[in-house]
PyMOL commands that place a pseudoatom at each C-alpha (Angstrom):
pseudoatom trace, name=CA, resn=UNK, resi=1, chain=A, elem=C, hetatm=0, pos=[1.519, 12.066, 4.478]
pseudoatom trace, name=CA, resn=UNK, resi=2, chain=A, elem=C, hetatm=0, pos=[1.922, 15.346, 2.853]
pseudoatom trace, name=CA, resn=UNK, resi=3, chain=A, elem=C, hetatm=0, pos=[1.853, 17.498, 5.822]
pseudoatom trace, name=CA, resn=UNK, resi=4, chain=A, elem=C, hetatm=0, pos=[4.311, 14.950, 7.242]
pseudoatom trace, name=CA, resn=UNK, resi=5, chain=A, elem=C, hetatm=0, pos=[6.799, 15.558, 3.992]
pseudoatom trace, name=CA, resn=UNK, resi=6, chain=A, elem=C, hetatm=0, pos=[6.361, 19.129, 4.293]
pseudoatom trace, name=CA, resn=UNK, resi=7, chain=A, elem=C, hetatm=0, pos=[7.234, 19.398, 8.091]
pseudoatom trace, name=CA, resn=UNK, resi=8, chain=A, elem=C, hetatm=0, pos=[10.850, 17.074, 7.416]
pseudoatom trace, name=CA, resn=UNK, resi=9, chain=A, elem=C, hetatm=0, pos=[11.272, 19.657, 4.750]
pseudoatom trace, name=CA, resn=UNK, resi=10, chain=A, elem=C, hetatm=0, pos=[11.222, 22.275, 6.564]
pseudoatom trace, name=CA, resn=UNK, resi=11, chain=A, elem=C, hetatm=0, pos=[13.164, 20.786, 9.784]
pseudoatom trace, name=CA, resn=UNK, resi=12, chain=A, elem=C, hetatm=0, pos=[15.839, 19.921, 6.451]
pseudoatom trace, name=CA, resn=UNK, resi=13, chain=A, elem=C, hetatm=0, pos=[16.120, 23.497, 5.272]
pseudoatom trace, name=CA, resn=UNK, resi=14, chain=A, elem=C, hetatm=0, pos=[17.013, 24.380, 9.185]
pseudoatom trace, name=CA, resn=UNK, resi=15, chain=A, elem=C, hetatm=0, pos=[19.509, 21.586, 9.159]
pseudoatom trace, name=CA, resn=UNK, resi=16, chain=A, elem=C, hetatm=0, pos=[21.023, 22.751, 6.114]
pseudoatom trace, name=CA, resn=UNK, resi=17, chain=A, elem=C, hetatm=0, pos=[20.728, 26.173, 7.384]
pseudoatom trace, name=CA, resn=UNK, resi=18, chain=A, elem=C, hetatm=0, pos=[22.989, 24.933, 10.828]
pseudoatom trace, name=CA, resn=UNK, resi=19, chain=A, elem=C, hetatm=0, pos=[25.567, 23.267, 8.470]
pseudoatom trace, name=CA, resn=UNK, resi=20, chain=A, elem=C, hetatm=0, pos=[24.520, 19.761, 8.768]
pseudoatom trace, name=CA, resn=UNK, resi=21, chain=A, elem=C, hetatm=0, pos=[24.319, 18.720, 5.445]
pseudoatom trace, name=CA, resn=UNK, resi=22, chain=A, elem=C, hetatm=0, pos=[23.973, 14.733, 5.882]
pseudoatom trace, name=CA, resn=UNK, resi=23, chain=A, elem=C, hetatm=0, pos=[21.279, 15.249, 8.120]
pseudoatom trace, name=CA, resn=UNK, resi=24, chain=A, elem=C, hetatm=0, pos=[19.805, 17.790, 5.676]
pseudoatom trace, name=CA, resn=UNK, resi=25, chain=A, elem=C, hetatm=0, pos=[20.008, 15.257, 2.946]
pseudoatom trace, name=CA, resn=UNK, resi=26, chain=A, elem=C, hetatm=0, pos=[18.568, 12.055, 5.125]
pseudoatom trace, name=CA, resn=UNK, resi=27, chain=A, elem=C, hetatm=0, pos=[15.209, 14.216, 5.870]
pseudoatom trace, name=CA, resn=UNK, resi=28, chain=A, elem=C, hetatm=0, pos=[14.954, 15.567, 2.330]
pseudoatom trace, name=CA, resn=UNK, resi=29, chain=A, elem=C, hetatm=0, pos=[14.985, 11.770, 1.360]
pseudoatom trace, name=CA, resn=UNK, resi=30, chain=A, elem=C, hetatm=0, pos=[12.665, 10.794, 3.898]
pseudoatom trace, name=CA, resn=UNK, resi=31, chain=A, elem=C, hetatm=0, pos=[10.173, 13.601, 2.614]
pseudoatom trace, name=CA, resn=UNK, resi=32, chain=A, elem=C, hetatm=0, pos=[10.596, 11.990, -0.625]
pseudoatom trace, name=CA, resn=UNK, resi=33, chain=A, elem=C, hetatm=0, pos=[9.419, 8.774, 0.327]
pseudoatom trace, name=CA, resn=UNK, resi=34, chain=A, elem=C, hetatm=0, pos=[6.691, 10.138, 1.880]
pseudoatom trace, name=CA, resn=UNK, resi=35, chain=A, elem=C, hetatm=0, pos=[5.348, 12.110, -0.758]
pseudoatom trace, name=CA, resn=UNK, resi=36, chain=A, elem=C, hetatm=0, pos=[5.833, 8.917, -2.519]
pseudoatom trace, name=CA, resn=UNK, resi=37, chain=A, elem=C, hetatm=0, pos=[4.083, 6.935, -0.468]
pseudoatom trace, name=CA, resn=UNK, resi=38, chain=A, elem=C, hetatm=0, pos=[1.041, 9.638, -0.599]
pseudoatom trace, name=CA, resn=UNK, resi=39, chain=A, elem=C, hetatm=0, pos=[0.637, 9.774, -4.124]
pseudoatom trace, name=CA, resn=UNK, resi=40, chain=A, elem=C, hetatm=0, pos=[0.653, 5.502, -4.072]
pseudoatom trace, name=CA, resn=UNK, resi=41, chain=A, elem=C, hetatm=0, pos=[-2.505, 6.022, -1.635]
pseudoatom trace, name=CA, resn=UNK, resi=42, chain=A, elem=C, hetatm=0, pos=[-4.160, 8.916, -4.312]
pseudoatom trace, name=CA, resn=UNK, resi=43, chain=A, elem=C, hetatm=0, pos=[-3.529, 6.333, -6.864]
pseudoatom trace, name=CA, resn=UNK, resi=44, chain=A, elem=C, hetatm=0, pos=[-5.006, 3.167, -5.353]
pseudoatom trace, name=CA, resn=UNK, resi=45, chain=A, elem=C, hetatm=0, pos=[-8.943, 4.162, -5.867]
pseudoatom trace, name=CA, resn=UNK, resi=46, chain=A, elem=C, hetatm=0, pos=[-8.243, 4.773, -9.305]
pseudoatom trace, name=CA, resn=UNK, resi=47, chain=A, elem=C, hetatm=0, pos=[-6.594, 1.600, -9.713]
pseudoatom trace, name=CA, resn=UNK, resi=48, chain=A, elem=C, hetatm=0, pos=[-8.783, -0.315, -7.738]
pseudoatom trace, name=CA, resn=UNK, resi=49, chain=A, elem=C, hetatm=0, pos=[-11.462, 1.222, -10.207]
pseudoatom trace, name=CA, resn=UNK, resi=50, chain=A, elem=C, hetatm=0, pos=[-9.649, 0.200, -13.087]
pseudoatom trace, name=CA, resn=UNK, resi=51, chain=A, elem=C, hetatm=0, pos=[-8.952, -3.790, -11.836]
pseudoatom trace, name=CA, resn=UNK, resi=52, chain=A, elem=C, hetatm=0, pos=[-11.520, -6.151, -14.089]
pseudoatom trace, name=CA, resn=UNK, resi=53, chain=A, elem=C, hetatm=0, pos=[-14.570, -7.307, -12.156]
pseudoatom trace, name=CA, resn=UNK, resi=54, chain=A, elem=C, hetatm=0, pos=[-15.195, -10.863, -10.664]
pseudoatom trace, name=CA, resn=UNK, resi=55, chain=A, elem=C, hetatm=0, pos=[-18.660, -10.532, -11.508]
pseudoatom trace, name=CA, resn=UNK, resi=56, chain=A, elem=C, hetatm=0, pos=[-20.577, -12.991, -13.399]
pseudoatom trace, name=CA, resn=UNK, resi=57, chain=A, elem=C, hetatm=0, pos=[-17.384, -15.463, -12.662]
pseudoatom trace, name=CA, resn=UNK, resi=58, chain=A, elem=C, hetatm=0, pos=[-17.919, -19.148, -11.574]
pseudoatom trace, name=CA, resn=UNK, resi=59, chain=A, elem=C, hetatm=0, pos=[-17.131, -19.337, -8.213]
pseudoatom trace, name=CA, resn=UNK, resi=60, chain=A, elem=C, hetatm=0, pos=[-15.960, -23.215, -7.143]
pseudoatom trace, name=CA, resn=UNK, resi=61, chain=A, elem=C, hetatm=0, pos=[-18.107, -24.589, -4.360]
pseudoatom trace, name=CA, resn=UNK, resi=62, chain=A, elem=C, hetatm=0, pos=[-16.641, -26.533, -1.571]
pseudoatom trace, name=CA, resn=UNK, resi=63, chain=A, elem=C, hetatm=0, pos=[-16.518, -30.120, -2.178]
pseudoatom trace, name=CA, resn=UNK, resi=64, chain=A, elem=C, hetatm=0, pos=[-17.704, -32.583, 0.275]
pseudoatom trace, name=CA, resn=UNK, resi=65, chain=A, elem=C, hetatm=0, pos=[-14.536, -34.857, 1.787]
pseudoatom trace, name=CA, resn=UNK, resi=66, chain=A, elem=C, hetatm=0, pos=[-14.242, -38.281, 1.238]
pseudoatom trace, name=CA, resn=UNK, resi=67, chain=A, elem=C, hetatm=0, pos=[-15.560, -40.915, 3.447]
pseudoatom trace, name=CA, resn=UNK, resi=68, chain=A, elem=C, hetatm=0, pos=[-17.516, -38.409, 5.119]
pseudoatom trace, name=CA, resn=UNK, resi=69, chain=A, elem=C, hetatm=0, pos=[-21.544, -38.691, 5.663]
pseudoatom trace, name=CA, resn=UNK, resi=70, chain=A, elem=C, hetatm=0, pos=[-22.344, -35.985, 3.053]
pseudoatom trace, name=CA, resn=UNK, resi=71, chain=A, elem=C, hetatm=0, pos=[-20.345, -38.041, 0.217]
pseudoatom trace, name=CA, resn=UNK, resi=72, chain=A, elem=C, hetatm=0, pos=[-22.562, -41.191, -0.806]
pseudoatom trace, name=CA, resn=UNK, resi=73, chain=A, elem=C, hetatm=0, pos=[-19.229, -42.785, -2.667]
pseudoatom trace, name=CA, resn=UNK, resi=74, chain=A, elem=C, hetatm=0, pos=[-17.787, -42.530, 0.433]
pseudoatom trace, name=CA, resn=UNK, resi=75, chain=A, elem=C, hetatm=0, pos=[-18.679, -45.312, 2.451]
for i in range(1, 75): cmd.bond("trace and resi %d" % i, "trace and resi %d" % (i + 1))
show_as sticks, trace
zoom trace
């Protein structure tokens, strides 16, 4: 993602460079969201990391259905 950002950097600096300033400013936004979008993906593990365990958590088992041959009341 960062290689990406830098490469519409650079092809916004040329743009600028040719006088094409709205095109220029598009790309330069676009490497934004990138970068963004990089730093989101740095910052997951750490946040993942930092979410509370389920461990040691009651888990609710399946129940049987009613009426069926595994449920005695069901008959």
């Amino acid at each position: 993602m960062r290689n990406r950002a830098a490469r519409l950097l650079a092809v916004a600096l040329k743009a600028r460079d040719d006088g094409n300033d709205a095109y220029a400013e598009e790309l330069t936004r676009l490497a934004s969201e990138a970068i963004d979008e990089a730093a989101d993906i740095e910052n997951a593990p750490a946040q993942a990391a930092r979410a509370p365990s389920r461990r040691g958590k009651s888990v609710r088992q399946p129940q049987p259905i009613l009426g069926s041959p595994k449920d005695p009341q069901g008959e």
